[in-house]
C-alpha positions in Angstrom: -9.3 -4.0 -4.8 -8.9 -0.7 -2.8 -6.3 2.1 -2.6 -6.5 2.3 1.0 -3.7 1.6 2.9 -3.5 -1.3 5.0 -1.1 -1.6 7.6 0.8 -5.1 8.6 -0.5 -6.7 5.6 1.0 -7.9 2.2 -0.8 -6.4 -0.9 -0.1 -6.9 -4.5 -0.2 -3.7 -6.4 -2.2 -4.4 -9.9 -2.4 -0.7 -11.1 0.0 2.7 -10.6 3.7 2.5 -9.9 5.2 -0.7 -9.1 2.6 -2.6 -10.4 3.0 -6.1 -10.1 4.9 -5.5 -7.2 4.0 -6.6 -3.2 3.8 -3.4 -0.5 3.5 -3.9 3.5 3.2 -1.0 5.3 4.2 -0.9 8.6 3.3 1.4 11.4 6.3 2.7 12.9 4.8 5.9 15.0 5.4 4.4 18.4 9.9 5.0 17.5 10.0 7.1 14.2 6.3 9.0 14.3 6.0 8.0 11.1 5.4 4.8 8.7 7.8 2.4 6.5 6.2 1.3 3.1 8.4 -1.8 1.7 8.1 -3.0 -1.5 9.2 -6.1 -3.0 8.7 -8.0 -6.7 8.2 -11.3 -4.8 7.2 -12.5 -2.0 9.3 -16.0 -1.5 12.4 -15.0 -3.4 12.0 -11.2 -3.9 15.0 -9.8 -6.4 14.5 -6.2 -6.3 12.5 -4.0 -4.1 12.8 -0.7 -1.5 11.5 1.2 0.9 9.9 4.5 1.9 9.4 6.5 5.3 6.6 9.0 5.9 6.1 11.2 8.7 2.6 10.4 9.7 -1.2 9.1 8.3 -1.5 12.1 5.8 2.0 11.5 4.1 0.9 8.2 4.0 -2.4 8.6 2.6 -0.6 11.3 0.1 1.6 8.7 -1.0 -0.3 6.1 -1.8 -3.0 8.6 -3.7 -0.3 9.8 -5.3 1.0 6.2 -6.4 -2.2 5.8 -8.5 -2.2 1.9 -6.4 -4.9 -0.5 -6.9 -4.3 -3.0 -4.3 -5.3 -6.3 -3.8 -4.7 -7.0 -0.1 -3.6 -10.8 0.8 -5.2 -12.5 3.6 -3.6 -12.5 6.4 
């Protein structure tokens, strides 16, 4: 379990908002600068979900603090 944020990877979020739910972040910086955080309540036949955009690593790492996550990150 670790709130740091992984990027390109599925992780299932056991504690803080959205528990229970699955987040991939994905680094974007090369088009927008910035970084997508998708969420989703399952993985093969997800019903509900969204998505977030940051500007760069400390918005990121802001968000996710401020998420209270505990995530366990699913191998790859």
């Amino acid at each position: 379990m670790t709130t740091k944020a992984e990027m390109e990877r599925y992780g299932r979020i056991l504690a803080g908002f959205y528990e229970g739910y699955f987040v991939r972040i994905r680094d974007d910086s090369e088009v927008t600068g910035g970084y997508y955080i998708y969420l989703v309540d399952d993985l093969a036949e997800p019903t509900d979900g969204g998505d977030y955009w940051v500007a760069d690593k400390g918005e990121l790492e802001s968000f996710v603090e401020s998420s209270q996550w505990e995530i366990e990150w699913l191998p790859e």
